[in-house]
C-alpha positions as CSV (number, residue, x, y, z in Angstrom):
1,X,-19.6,11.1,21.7
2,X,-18.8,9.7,18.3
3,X,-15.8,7.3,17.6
4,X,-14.1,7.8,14.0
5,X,-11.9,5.3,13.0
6,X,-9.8,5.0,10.0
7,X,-7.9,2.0,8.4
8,X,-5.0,1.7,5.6
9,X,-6.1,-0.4,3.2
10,X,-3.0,-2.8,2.5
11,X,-4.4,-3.7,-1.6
12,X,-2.1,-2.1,-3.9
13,X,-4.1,0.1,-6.6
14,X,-4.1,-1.2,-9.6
15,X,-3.8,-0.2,-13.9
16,X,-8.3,-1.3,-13.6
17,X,-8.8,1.4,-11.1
18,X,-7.9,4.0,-14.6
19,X,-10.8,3.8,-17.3
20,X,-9.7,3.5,-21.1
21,X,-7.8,1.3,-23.3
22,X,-3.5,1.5,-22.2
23,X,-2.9,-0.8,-25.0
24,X,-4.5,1.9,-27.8
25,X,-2.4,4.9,-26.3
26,X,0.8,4.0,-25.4
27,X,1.8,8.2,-24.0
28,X,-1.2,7.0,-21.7
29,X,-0.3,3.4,-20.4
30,X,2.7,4.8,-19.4
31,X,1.3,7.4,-17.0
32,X,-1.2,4.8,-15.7
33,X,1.5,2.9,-14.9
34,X,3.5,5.3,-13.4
35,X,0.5,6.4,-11.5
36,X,-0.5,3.3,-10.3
37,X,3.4,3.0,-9.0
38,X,3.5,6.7,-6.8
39,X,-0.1,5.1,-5.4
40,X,1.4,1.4,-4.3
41,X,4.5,3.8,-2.8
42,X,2.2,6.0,-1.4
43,X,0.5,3.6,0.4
44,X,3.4,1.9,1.7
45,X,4.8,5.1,3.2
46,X,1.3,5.4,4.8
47,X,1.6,2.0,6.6
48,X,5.0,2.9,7.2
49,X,4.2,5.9,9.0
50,X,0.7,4.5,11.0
51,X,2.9,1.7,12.1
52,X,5.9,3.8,13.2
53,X,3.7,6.0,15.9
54,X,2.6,2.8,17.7
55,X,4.4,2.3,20.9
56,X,6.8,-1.2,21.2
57,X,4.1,-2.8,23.2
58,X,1.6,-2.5,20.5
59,X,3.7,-3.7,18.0
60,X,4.8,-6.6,20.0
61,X,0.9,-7.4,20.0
62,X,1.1,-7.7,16.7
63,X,4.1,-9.6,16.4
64,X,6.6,-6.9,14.7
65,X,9.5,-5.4,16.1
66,X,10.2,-1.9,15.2
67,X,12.9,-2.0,12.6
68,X,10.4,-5.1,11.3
69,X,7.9,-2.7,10.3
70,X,9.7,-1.4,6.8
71,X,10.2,-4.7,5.6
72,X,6.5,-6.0,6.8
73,X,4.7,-3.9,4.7
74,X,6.7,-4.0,1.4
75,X,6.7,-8.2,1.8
76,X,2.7,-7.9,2.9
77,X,1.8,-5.7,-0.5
78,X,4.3,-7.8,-2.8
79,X,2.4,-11.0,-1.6
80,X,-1.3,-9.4,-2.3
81,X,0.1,-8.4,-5.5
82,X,1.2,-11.9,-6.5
83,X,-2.1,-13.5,-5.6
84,X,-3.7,-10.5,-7.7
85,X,-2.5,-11.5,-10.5
């Protein structure tokens, strides 16, 4: 029997992952950038979610309490983003 495992990659997307040139078109550096924000979001409600249906003993293995988890990942992605930059 196989195993398939998934994981939630916690790096927020960013305005590189979208070819071209924003600073040339500015119509299109705004939709990049509001794409690249509905992504980040996206993926933080993902987290959100995978975090939400463990039980209180698995979070506690991880060191969260439940109404930790919300603020967990949005101060986990803000950190990766500062050290992105």
């Amino acid at each position: 029997m196989e195993t398939v495992m998934s994981t939630i990659s916690t790096r927020p997307a960013s305005s590189e992952a979208f070819a071209g040139n924003s600073w040339t078109f500015r119509p299109a550096a705004v939709l990049k950038r509001w794409c690249v924000a509905y992504l980040n979001w996206r993926l933080r409600q993902t987290a959100i979610a995978e975090l939400a249906v463990l039980s209180d003993r698995e979070l506690k293995d991880i060191g969260l309490k439940r109404g930790e988890i919300e603020n967990a990942v949005t101060n986990t992605l803000k950190r990766e983003c500062a050290f992105n930059r």
